[in-house]
PAMARNU-442539 format. One record per residue (C-alpha): chain; y, x, z. Coordinates in nm, 3 decimals, always signed. Layout:
BEGIN
 chain      py      px      pz
     A       Y       X       Z
...
This chain:
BEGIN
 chain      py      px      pz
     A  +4.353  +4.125  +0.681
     A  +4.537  +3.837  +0.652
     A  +4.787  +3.806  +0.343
     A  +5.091  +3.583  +0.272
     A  +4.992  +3.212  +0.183
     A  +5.122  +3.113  -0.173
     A  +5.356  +2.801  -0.157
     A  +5.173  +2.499  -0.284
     A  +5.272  +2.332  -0.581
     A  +5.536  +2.058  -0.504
     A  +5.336  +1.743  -0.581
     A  +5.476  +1.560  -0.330
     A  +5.809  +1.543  -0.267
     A  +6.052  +1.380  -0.016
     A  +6.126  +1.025  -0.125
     A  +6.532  +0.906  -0.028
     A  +6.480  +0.707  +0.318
     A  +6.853  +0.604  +0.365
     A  +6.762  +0.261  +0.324
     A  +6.536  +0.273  +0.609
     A  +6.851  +0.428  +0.825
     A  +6.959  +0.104  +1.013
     A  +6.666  -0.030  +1.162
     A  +6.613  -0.336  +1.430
     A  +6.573  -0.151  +1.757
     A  +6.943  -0.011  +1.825
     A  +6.807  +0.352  +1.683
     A  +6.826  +0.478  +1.326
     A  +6.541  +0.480  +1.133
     A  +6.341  +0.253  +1.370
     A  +6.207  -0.061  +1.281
     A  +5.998  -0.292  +1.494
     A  +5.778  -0.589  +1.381
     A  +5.689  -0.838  +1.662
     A  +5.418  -1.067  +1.585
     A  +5.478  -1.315  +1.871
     A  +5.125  -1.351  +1.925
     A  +4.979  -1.153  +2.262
     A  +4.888  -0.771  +2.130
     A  +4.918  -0.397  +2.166
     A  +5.264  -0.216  +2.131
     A  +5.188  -0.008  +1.856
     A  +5.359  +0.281  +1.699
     A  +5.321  +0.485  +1.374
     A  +5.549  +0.779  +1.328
     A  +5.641  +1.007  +1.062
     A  +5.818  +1.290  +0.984
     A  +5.801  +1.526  +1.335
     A  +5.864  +1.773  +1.105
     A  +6.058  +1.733  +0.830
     A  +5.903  +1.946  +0.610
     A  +5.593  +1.752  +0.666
     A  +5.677  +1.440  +0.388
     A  +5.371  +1.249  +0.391
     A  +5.397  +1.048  +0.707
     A  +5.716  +0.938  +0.504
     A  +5.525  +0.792  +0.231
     A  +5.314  +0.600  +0.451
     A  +5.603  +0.433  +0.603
     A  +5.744  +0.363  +0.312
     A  +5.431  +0.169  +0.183
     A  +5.429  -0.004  +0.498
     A  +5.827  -0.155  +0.454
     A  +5.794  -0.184  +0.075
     A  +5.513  -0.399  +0.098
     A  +5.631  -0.596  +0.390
     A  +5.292  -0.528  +0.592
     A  +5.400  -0.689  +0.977
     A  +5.159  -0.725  +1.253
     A  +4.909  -1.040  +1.288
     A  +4.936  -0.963  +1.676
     A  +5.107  -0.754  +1.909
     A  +5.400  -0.556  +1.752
     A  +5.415  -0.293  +1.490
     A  +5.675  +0.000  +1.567
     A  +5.784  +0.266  +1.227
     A  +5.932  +0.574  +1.359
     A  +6.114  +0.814  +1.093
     A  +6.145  +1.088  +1.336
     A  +6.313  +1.426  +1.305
     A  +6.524  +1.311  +1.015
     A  +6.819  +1.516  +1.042
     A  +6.547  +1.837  +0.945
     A  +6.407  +1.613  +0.695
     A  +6.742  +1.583  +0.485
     A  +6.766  +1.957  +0.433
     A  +6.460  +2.009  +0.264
     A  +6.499  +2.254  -0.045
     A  +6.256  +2.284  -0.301
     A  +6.365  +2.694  -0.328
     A  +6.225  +2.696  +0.046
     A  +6.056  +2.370  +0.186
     A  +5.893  +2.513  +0.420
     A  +6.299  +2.600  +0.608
     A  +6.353  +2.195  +0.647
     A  +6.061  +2.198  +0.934
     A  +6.349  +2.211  +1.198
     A  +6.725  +2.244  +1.257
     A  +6.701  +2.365  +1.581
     A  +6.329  +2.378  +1.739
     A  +6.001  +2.251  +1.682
     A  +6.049  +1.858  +1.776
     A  +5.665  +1.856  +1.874
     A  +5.702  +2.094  +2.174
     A  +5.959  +1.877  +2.367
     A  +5.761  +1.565  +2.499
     A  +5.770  +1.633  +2.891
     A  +6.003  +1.442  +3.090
     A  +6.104  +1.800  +3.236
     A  +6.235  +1.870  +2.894
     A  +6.385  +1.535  +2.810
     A  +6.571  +1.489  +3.135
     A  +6.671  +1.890  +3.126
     A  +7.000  +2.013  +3.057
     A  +6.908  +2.198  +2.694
     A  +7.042  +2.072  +2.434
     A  +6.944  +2.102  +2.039
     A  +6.930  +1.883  +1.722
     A  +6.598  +1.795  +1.776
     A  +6.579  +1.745  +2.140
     A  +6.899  +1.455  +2.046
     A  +6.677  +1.289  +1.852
     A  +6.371  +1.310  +2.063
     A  +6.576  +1.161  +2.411
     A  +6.707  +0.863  +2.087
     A  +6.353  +0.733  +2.022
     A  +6.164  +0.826  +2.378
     A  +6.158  +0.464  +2.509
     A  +5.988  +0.344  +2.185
     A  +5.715  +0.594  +2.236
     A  +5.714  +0.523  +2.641
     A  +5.632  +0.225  +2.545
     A  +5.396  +0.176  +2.264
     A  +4.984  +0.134  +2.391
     A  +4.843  +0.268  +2.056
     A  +5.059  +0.612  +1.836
     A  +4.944  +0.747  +1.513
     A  +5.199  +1.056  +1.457
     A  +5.153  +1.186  +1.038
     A  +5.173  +1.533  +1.001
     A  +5.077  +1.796  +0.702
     A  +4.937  +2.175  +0.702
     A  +5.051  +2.519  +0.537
     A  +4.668  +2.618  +0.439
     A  +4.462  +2.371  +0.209
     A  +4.257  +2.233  +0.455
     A  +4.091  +1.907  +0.497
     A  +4.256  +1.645  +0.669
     A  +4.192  +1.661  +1.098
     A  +4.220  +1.399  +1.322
     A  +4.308  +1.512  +1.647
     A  +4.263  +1.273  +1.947
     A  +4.285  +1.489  +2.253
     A  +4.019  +1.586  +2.523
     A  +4.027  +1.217  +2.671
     A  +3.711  +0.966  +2.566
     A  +3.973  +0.696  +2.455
     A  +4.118  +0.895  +2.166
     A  +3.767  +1.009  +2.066
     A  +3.699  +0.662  +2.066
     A  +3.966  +0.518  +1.835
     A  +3.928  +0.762  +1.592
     A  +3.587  +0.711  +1.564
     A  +3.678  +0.330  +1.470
     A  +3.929  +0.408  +1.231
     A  +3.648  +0.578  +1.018
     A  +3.854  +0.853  +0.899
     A  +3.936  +1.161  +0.846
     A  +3.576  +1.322  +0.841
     A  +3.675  +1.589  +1.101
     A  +3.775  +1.474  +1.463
     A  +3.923  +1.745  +1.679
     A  +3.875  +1.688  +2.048
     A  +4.148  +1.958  +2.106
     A  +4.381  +1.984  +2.443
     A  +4.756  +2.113  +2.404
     A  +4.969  +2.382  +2.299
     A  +5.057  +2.653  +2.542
     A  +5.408  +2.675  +2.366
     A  +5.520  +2.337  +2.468
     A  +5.388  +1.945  +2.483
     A  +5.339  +1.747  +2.167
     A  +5.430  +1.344  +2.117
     A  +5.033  +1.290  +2.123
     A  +5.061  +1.431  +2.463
     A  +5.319  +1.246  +2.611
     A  +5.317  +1.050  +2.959
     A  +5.033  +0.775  +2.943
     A  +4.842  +0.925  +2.639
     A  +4.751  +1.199  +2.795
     A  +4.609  +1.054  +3.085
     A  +4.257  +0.997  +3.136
     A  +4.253  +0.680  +3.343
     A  +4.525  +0.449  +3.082
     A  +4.465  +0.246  +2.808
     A  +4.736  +0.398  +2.582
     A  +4.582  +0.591  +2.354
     A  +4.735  +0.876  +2.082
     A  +4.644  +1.003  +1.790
     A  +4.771  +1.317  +1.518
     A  +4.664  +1.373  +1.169
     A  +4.689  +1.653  +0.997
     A  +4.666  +1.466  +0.644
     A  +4.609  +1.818  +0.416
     A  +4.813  +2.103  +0.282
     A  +5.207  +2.023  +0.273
     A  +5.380  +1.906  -0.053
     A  +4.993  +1.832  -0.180
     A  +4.959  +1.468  -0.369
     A  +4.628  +1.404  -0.172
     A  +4.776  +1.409  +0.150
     A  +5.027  +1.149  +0.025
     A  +4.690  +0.920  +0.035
     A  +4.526  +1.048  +0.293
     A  +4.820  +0.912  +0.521
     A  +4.866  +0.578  +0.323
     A  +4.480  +0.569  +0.403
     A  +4.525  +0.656  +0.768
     A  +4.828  +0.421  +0.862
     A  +4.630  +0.084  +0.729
     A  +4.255  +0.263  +0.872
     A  +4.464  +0.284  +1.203
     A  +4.639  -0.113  +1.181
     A  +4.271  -0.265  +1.099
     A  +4.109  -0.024  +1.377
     A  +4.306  -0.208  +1.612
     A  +4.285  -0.554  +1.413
     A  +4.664  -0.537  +1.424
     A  +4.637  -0.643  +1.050
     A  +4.438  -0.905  +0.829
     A  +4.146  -0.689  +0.700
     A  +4.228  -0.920  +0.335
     A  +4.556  -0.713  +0.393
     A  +4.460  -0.383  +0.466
     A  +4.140  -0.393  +0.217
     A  +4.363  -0.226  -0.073
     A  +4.427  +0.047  +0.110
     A  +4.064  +0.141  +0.296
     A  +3.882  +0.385  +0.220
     A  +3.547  +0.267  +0.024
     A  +3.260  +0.417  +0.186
     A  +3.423  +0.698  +0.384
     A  +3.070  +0.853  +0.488
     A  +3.045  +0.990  +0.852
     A  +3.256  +1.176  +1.064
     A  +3.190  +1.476  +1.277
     A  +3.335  +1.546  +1.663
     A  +3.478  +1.955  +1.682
     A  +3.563  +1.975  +2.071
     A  +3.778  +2.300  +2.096
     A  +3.669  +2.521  +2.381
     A  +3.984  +2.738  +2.367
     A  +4.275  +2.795  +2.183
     A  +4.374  +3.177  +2.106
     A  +4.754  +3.242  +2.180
     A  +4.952  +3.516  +2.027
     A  +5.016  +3.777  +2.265
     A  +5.242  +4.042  +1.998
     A  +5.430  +4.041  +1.706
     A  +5.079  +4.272  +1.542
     A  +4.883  +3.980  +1.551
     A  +4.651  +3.976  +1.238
     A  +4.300  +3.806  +1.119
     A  +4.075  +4.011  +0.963
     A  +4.041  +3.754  +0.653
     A  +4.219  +3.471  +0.475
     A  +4.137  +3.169  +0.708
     A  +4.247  +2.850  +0.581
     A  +4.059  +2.649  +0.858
     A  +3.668  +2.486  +0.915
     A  +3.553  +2.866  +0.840
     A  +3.217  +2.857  +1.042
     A  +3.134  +3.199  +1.246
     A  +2.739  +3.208  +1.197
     A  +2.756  +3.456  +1.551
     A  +2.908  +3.484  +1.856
     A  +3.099  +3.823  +1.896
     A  +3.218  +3.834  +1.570
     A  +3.546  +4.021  +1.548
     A  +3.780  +3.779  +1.339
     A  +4.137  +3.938  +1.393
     A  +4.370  +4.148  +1.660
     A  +4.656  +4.089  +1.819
     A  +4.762  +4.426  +1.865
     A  +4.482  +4.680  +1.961
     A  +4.277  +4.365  +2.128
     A  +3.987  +4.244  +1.969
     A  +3.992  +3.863  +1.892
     A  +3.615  +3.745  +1.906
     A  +3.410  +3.420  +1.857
     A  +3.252  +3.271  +2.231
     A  +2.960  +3.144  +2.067
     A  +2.758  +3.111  +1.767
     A  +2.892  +2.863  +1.458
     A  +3.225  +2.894  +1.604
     A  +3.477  +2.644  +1.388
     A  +3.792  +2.817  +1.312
     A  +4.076  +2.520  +1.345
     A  +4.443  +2.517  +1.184
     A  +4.432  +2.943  +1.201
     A  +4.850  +3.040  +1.141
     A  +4.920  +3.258  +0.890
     A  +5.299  +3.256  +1.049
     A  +5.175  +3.453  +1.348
     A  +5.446  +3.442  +1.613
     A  +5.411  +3.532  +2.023
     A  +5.356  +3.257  +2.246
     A  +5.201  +3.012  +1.967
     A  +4.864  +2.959  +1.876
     A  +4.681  +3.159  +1.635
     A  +4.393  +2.919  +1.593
     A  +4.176  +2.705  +1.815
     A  +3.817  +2.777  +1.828
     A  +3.532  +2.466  +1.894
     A  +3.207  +2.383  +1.793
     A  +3.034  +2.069  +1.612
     A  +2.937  +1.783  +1.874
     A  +2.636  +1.562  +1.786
């Protein structure tokens, strides 16, 4: 049965980002570099969550050290800030919202809707620079200690481009959530037949000092992947030798039917199920059981809730 996840320790913390507040592009916290050479649009964005304080760092490595775009133009997105500035260290994990989950609003059905909420403000503020951008990297963090995940959508473009960035070693071919569209899915990226092309990392376990570099490793893998960068630039900051990465393509996500919904052990996430029908939770008196043998458990909750996703299930691709 699953128990409560103890809180990492805080190794890495939110850095102050009110310098970064007035930007170039008419909204807070967004700054665009144009190269004024012909290029891709290209966006990185942080801090979706604003518990999640990695994507923050990375930024913040990018504007310290001045890095601007050798083509094209280079878009940094401090996102759900107004969450972000409420982070406590008595209970981080509280500052992942004000209002509701900022990665469940990116339909134009929800944007142009009459709801209103903190985060949905913010998300209708910096829409246009994601309608626009060819190439998005969004930074995100876990609540288990898992290994860092790229996930680049069912489409052969995303597959594609993370595959040329080189890392993270696992590449999730995963579609959406049932609970509501992510950034990653918005518009144009989540079409089949466009160019524009969206990835999200999950860059470790929240608060952990290796997912501070694993994003700083990500955001310059991601500028030289699309030679948006000199590679004498981003060299510093590659990965040596990041050895080979594997393809997971999720064959279904399991979503929480009731509030009894349980696993029968502590999943953190890239748990491989030797056999098919094995029994590895209930939600409520209904079985939960693997499709096929050396089923990947990916991103399992331990904050079960109905209506999200308990965990996706795929299998290694050659």
């Amino acid at each position: 049965m699953t128990t409560p996840v103890s809180r990492p320790a805080l190794a890495l913390l939110p850095i102050d980002i009110q310098g970064y507040r007035v930007g170039n592009t008419g909204v807070e916290y967004v700054h665009k570099f144009d190269s004024g050479q012909p290029g891709p649009n290209v966006l990185i964005n942080a801090l979706t969550h604003g518990n999640e304080v990695c994507g923050a760092h990375a930024l913040a490595v990018l504007l310290e050290n001045d890095i601007r775009p050798s083509r094209g133009s280079l878009t940094l997105s401090f996102a759900n800030v107004a969450a972000y500035h409420t982070f406590d260290q008595e209970n981080p994990a509280a500052s992942r919202f004000v209002d509701e989950d900022f990665n469940r609003l990116w339909s134009d059905d929800i944007l142009d809707g009459g709801r209103q909420s903190v985060e949905l403000t913010r998300a209708r503020q910096i829409r246009g620079v994601v309608a626009e951008a060819d190439y998005l990297l969004d930074i995100h963090s876990m609540h288990l200690p898992c290994p860092a995940l790229m996930l680049c959508g069912t489409a052969e473009k995303g597959r594609r481009l993370a595959f040329a960035m080189g890392v993270p070693a696992h590449v999730v071919a995963d579609p959406g959530h049932a609970a509501g569209p992510r950034m990653r899915d918005y518009d144009r990226f989540a079409q089949t037949d466009t160019e524009q092309t969206a990835l999200l990392i999950e860059c470790g376990q929240h608060w952990a000092k290796e997912s501070g570099q694993t994003a700083i490793h990500a955001v310059f893998h991601f500028l030289d992947a699309l030679g948006l960068i000199d590679r004498a630039v981003a060299a510093p900051y590659l990965v040596k030798n990041p050895g080979r990465q594997r393809l997971i393509e999720v064959v279904g996500p399991i979503t929480i039917q009731t509030e009894a919904f349980r696993f029968v052990d502590d999943y953190n996430g890239l748990e491989v199920i030797a056999k098919a029908g094995t029994v590895i939770g209930h939600d409520g008196a209904q079985p939960i059981v693997t499709p096929h043998d050396e089923c990947v458990l990916i991103m399992p909750t331990h904050r079960p809730k109905p209506g999200q996703t308990a965990v996706r299930l795929g299998r290694f691709i050659a």
